[in-house]
C-alpha positions as CSV (number, residue, x, y, z in Angstrom):
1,X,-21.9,0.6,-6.4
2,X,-23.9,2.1,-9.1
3,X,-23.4,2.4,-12.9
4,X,-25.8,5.2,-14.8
5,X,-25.9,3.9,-18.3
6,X,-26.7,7.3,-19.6
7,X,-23.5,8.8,-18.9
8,X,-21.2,5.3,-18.1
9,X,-20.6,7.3,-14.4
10,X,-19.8,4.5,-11.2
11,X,-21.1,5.7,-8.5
12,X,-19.9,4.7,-4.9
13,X,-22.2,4.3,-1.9
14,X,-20.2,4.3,1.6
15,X,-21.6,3.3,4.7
16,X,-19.8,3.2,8.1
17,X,-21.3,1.0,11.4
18,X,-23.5,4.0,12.4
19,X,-25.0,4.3,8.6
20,X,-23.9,7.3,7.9
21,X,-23.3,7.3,4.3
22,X,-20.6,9.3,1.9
23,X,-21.0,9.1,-2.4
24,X,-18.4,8.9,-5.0
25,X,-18.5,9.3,-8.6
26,X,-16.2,8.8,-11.6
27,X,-16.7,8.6,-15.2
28,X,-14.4,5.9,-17.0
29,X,-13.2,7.2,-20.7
30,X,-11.2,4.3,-22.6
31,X,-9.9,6.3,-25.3
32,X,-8.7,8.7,-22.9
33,X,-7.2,7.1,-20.0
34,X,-7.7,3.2,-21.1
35,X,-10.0,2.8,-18.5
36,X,-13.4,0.9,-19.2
37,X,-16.4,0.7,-16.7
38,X,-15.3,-2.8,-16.8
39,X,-12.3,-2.7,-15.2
40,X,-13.0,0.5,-12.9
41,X,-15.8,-2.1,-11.3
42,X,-13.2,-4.9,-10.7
43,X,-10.5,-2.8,-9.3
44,X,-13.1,-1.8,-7.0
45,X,-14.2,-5.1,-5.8
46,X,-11.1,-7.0,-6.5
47,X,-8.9,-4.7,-5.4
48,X,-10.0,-2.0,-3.6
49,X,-12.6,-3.6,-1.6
50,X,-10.7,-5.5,0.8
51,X,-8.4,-2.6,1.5
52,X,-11.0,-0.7,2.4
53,X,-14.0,-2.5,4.0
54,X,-14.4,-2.4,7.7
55,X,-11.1,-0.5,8.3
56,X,-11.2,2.2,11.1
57,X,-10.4,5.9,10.0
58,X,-8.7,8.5,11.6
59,X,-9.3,12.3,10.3
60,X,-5.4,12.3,9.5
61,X,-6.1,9.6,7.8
62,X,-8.2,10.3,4.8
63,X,-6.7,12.2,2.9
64,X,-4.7,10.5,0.1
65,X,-5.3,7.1,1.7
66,X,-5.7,5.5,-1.9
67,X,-2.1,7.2,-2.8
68,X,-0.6,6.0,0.2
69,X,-1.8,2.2,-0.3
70,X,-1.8,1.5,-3.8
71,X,0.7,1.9,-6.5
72,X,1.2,4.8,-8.9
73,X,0.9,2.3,-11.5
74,X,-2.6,0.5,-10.1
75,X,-3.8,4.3,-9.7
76,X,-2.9,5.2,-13.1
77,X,-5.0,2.4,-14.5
78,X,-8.1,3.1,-12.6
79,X,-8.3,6.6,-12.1
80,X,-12.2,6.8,-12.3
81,X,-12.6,4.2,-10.1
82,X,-10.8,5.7,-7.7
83,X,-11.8,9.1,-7.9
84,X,-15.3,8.0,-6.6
85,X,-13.7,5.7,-4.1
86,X,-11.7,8.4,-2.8
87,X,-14.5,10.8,-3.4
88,X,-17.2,8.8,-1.1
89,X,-14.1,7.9,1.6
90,X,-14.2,12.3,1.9
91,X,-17.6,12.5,1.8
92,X,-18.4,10.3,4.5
93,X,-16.0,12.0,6.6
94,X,-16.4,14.9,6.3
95,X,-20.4,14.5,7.6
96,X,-18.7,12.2,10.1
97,X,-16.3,15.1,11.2
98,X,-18.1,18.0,10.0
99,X,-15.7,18.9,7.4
100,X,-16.3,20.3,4.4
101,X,-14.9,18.7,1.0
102,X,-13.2,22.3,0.7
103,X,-11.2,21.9,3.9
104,X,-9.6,18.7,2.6
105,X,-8.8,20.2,-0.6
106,X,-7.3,23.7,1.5
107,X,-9.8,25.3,2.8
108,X,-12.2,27.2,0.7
109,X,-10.4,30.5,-0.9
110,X,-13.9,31.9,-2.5
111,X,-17.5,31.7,-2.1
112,X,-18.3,31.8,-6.1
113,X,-16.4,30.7,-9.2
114,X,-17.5,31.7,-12.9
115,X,-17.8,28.6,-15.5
116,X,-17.2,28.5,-18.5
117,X,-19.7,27.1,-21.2
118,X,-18.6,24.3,-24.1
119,X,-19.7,23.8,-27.3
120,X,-19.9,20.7,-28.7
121,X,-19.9,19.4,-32.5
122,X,-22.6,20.3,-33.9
123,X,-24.6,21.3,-37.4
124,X,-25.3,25.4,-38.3
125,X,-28.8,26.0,-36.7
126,X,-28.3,24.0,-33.0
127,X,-24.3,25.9,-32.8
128,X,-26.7,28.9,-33.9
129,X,-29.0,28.5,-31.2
130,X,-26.2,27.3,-28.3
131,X,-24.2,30.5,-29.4
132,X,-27.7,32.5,-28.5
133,X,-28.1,31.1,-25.6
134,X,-24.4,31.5,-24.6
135,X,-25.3,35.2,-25.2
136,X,-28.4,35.9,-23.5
137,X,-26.9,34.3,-20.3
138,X,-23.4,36.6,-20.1
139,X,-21.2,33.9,-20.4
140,X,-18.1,35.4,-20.2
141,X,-15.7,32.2,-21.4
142,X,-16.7,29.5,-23.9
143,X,-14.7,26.4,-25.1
144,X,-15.5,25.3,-28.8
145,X,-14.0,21.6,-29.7
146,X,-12.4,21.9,-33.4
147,X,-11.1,19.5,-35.3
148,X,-14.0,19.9,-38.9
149,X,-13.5,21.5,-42.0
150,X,-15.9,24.3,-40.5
151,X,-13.8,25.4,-37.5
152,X,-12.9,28.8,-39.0
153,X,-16.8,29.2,-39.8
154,X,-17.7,28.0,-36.9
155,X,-15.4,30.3,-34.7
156,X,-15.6,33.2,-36.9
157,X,-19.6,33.1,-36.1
158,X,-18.9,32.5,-32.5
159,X,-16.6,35.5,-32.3
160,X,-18.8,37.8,-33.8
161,X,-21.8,37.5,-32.0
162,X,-20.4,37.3,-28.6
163,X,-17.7,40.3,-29.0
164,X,-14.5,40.6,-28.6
165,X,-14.5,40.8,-24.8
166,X,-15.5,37.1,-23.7
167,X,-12.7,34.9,-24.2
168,X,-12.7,32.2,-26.2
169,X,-10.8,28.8,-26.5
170,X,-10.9,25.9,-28.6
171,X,-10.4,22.1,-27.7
172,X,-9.1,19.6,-31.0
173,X,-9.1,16.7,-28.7
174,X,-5.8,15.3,-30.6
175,X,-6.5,15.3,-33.8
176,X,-4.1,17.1,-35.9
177,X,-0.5,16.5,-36.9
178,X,1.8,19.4,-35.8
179,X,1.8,20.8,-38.9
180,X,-1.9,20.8,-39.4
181,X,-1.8,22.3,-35.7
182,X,0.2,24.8,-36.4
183,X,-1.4,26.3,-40.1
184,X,-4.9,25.9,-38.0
185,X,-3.7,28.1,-35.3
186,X,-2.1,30.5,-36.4
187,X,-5.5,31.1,-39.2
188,X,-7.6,31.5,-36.1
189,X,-5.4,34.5,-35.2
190,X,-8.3,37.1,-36.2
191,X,-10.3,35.3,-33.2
192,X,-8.3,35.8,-30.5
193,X,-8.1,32.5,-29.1
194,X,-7.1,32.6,-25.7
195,X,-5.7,28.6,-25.3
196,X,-5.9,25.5,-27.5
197,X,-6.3,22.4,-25.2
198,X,-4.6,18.9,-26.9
199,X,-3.8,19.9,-30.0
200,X,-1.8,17.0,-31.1
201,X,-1.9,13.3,-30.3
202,X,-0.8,12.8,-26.5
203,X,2.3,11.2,-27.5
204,X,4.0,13.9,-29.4
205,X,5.6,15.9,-26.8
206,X,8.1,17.0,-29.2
207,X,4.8,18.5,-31.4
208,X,3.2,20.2,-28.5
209,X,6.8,21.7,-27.8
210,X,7.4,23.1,-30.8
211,X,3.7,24.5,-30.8
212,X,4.1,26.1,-27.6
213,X,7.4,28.2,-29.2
214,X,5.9,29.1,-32.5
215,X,1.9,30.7,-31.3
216,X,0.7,32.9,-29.1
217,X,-2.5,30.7,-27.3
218,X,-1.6,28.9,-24.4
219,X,-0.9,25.2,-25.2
220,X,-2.7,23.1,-22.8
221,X,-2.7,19.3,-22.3
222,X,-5.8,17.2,-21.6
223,X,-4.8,13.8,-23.4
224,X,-1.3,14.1,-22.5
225,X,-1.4,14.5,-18.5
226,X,-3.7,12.2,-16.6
227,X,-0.9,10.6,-14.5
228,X,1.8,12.0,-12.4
229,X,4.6,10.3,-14.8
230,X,2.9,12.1,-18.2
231,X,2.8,15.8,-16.1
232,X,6.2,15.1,-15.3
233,X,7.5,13.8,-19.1
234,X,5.7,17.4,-19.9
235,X,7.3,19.6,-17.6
236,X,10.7,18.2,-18.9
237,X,9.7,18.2,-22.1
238,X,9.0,22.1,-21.8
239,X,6.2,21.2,-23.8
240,X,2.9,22.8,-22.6
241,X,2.2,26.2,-20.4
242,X,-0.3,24.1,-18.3
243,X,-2.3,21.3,-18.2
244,X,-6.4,20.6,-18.2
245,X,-7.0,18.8,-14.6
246,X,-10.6,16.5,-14.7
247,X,-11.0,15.1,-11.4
248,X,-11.9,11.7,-12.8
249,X,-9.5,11.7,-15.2
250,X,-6.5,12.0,-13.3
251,X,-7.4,9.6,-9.9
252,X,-9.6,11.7,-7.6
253,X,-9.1,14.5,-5.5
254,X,-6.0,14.0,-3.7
255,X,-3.8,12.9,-7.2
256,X,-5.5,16.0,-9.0
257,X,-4.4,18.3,-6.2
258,X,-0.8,17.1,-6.6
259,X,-0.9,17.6,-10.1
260,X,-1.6,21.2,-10.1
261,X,0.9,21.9,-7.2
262,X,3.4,20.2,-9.5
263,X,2.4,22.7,-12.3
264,X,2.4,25.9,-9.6
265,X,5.5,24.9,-8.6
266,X,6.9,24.2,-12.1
267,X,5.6,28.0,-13.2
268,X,2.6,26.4,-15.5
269,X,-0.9,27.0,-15.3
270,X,-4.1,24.4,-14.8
271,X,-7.7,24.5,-15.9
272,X,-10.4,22.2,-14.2
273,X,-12.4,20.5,-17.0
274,X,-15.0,18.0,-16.8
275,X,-16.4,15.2,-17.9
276,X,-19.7,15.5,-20.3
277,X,-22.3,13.9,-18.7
278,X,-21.0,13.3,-15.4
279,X,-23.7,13.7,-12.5
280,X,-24.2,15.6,-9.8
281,X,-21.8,13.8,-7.5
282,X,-18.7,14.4,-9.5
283,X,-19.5,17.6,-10.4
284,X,-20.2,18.9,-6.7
285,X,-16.6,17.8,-5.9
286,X,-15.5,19.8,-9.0
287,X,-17.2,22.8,-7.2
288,X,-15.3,22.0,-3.9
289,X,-12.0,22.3,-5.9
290,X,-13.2,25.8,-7.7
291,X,-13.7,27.3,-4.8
292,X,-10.8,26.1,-3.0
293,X,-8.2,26.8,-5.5
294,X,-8.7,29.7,-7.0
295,X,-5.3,29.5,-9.1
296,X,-7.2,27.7,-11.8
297,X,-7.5,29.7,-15.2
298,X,-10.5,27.9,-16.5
299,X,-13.6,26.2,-14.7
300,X,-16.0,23.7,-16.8
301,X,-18.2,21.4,-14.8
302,X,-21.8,22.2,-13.1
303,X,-23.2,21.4,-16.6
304,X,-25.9,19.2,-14.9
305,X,-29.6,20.2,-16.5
306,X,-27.5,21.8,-19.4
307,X,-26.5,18.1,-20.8
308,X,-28.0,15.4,-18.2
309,X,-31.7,14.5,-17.8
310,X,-32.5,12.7,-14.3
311,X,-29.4,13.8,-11.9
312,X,-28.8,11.8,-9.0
313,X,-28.9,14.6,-6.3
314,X,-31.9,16.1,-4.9
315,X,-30.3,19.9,-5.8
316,X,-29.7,21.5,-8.8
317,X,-25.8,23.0,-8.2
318,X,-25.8,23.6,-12.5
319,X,-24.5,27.5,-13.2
320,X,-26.6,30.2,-13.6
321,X,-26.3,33.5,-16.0
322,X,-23.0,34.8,-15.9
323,X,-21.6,30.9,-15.6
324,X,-22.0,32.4,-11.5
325,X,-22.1,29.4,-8.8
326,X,-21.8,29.8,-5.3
327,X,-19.7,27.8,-3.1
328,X,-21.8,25.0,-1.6
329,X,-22.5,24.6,2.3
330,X,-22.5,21.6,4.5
331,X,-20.3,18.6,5.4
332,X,-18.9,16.3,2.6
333,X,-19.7,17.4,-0.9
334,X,-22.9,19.5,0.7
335,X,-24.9,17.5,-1.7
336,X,-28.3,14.8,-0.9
337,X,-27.6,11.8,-3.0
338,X,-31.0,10.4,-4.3
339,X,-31.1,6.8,-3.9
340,X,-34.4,6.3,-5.8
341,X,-32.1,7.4,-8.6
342,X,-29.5,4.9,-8.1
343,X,-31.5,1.9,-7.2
344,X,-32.2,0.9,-10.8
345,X,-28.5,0.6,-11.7
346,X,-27.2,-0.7,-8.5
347,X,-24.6,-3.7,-9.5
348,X,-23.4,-4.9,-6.9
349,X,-23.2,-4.8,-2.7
350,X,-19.8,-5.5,-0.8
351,X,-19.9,-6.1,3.0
């Protein structure tokens, strides 16, 4: 197990008796799911470990294996851990069977997906020279986080040099009341602002409801839905029109799969985010699940040389102009793990 201090990612090494080897990563967010890198390592080794460790596998067997023998409520408390534990179990199977990570997640429904760009926080001249770079490489979708006394300016300035035709969304990350969320929204009417992700804190489910009746964006939860029991107190709450799926966020791939069939199925729509700074790992599974479920509204991920310096794969598998990615080939994630990369923040070793 490995730990990148850069971006707090845990990254999984799996080895079977042959030493073939399969690699998992999640990215613990405490203020998000309560989850620290802390207790994501000790639900692996505590926990996890013995569960798992010189088991046999079957190829039925795989898939939603951490689901099946572990608690909603363990799950729910260690979702990053075991997204990369799940993640690496996949991987290794699927070089082991020659699967693809896009066969477990349905079979791959399209050989390139289109991602979306995000814009941080940030003073005049660098959201200046991120918006010009947004430009010049024909992104056709771009997040902006809000929340600042300059989100108008900021939005205004976005809209007006990219043009009306490349859709635009905005991201408050919780942070108004509903009555500051709704006299923000409805002033960014001008824009056109296609969705607003977590307006309100991820408690008020009666704020995101009434929200969802009174403007026109599509009200989507981040905050609110990383566990199965918060996607359903939504969906009977009739409070979003879809929810913002991060791999890590909500348990791995298997638990993130059932989340958006619960929103298909309940007529609400899903968006695949990701988390800033996650590696090359994580964000090659987030690819597996673009191109496998093409139902998805929004894609984020692939950021790699965008935001992280020194990824831990030997390819570079960040989007191009256009936000265009193709679908990638091989068994397992289709990625080479470098272990040079990992060695200096290995952890620990269980046999």
């Amino acid at each position: 197990m490995a730990s990148n201090t850069n971006t707090d990612s845990l990254v999984i090494r799996l080895e079977d008796q042959s030493g073939l080897t399969g690699y998992g990563e999640g990215v613990p967010r405490p203020y998000v799911t309560g989850e620290s890198r802390e207790s994501a390592s000790a639900f692996i080794t505590e926990k996890a470990a013995a569960s798992l460790l010189g088991r046999e596998f079957e190829p039925c067997d795989v898939w939603a294996w951490f689901a099946r023998n572990f608690a909603e409520q363990a799950i729910d408390a260690a979702p990053a851990a075991v997204c990369a534990l799940e993640t690496a179990l996949l991987d290794l199977a699927g070089r082991l069977w020659q699967k693809s990570m896009s066969d477990f997640l349905g079979g791959r429904q399209r050989a390139q997906v289109t991602y979306g760009a995000v814009i941080p926080f940030a003073g005049r001249e660098l959201h200046q020279r991120l918006t010009e770079m947004i430009k010049a490489m024909g992104m056709s979708e771009v997040k902006l986080k809000v929340g600042r006394s300059d989100d108008l300016e900021r939005l205004a300035s976005l809209r007006k040099a990219l043009g009306p035709e490349v859709s635009i969304r905005v991201d408050a990350n919780a942070c108004w009341t509903s009555q500051e969320a709704l006299a923000n929204i409805q002033a960014m009417r001008p824009f056109n602002v296609a969705a607003v992700e977590q307006p309100v804190a991820a408690e008020d489910l009666a704020g995101l409801a009434s929200l969802r009746q009174a403007v026109e964006p599509l009200i989507l939860a981040d905050e609110s839905c990383c566990t199965p029991g918060q996607a359903r107190a939504l969906i009977d709450a009739g409070a979003v029109d879809g929810f913002n799926l991060r791999l890590s966020k909500c348990g791995g791939p298997a638990r993130t799969l059932a989340l958006l069939e619960l929103a298909l199925a309940n007529g609400l729509k899903a968006q695949m985010g990701c988390q800033v700074g996650e590696l090359g790992i994580l964000s090659a599974l987030g690819r597996h699940l673009a191109c496998a479920r093409s139902e998805l509204i929004f894609l984020e991920g692939s950021l790699g040389k965008y935001y992280v310096q020194g990824d831990v794969i030997e390819e570079d598998i960040s989007f191009g102009p256009g936000g265009q990615a193709e679908a990638l080939p091989g068994w397992g994630l289709g990625v080479t793990a470098r272990e040079e990369a990992l060695r200096p923040f290995h952890l620990v070793t269980l046999d």
